[in-house]
C-alpha positions in Angstrom: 0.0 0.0 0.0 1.3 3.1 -1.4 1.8 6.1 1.0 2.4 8.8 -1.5 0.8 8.6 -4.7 1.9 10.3 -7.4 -0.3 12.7 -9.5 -0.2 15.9 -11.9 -0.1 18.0 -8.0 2.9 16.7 -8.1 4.4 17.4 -11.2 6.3 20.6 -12.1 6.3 19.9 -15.8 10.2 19.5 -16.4 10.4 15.6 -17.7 13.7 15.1 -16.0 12.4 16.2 -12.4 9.4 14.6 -12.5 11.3 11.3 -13.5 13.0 12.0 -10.4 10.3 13.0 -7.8 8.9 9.6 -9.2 11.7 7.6 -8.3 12.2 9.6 -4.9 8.1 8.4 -4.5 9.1 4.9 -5.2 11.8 4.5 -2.8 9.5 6.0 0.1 6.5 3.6 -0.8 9.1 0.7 -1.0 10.3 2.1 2.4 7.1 2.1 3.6 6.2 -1.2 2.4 9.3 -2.9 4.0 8.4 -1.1 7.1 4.8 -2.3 7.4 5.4 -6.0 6.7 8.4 -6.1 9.3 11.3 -6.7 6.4 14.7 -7.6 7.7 17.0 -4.7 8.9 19.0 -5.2 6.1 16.4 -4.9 3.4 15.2 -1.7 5.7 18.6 -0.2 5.5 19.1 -0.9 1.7 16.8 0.7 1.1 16.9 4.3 3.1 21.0 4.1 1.9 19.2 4.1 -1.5 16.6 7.2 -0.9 19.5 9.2 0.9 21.9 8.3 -2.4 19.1 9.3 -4.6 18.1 12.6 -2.8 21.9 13.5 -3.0 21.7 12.9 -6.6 18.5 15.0 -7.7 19.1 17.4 -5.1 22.4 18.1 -7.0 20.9 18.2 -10.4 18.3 20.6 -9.3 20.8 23.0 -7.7 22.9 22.7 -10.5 20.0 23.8 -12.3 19.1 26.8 -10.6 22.8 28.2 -10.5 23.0 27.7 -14.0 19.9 29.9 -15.1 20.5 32.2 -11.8 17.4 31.6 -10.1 16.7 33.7 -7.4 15.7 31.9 -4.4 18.5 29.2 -5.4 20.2 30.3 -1.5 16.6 29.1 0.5 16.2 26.1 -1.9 19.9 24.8 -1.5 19.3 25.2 2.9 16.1 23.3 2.4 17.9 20.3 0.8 20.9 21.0 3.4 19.1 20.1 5.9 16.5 17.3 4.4 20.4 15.3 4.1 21.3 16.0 7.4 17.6 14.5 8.3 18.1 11.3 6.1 21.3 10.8 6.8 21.5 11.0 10.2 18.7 8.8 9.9 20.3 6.2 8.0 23.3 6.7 10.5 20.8 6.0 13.6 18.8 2.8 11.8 22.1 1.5 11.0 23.4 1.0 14.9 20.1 0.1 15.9 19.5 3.7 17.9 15.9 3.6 15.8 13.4 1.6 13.5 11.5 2.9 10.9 7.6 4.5 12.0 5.0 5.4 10.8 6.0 8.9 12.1 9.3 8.8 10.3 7.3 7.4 7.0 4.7 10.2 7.8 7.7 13.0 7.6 9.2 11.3 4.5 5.8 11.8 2.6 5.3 15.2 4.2 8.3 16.6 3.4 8.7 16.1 -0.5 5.4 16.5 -1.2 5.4 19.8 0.2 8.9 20.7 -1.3 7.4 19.7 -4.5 4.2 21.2 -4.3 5.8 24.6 -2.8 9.3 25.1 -2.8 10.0 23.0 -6.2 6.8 24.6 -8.1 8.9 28.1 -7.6 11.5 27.4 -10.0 9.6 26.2 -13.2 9.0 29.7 -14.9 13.0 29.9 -14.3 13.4 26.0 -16.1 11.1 26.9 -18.8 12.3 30.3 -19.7 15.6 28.7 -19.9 14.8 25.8 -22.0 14.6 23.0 -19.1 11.5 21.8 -20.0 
């Protein structure tokens, strides 16, 4: 059972992002899913290494992105993904010695927190893509 599910709310109309906000809505469902039927630890932590590496990923393409087309609020977008990193990984850090287990509250925040980027923060910049050919 999914706990995000994508949609057009979610899309900000540049192919490549959205391909990536999919993925990043994959790995949180399959998180989700590993959590809710009690999956091994080590399936758990495959997986969250995987959303962290992927968040590190987009996060880079879209900042790369944004300094190369000078977008203006690049400087409150890049703290935003700062500190969504330092979140996940200190996350994936805690899981991985046993200090925590994967909740429904740490699911809940997952969900929370990228569709809200997406829907607010990410939604920002796609006047700046599209005048500048990232389409």
């Amino acid at each position: 059972m999914a706990i995000i599910t994508w949609d057009s709310s979610l899309s900000v109309n540049v192919e490549e992002v959205d391909r990536q906000h999919k993925k990043l809505v994959d790995l949180i469902n399959e998180l989700h899913d590993a959590m809710r039927v009690g999956k091994a630890k080590e399936v758990m932590g495959k997986v969250i290494k995987e959303l962290v590496d992927y968040t590190v990923q987009h996060f880079s393409l879209e900042e790369k992105k944004m300094q190369e087309f000078q977008y203006e609020n690049y400087p409150s977008h890049k703290i935003e993904h700062d500190q969504f990193v330092a979140k996940a990984a200190g996350l994936q850090k805690d899981f991985a010695a046993g200090k925590v287990t994967i909740t429904l509250d740490t699911m809940t925040f997952l969900k929370d927190w990228l569709t809200k980027h997406i829907m607010g923060t990410d939604k920002k910049y796609v006047a700046c893509f599209h005048e500048n050919g990232f389409k």
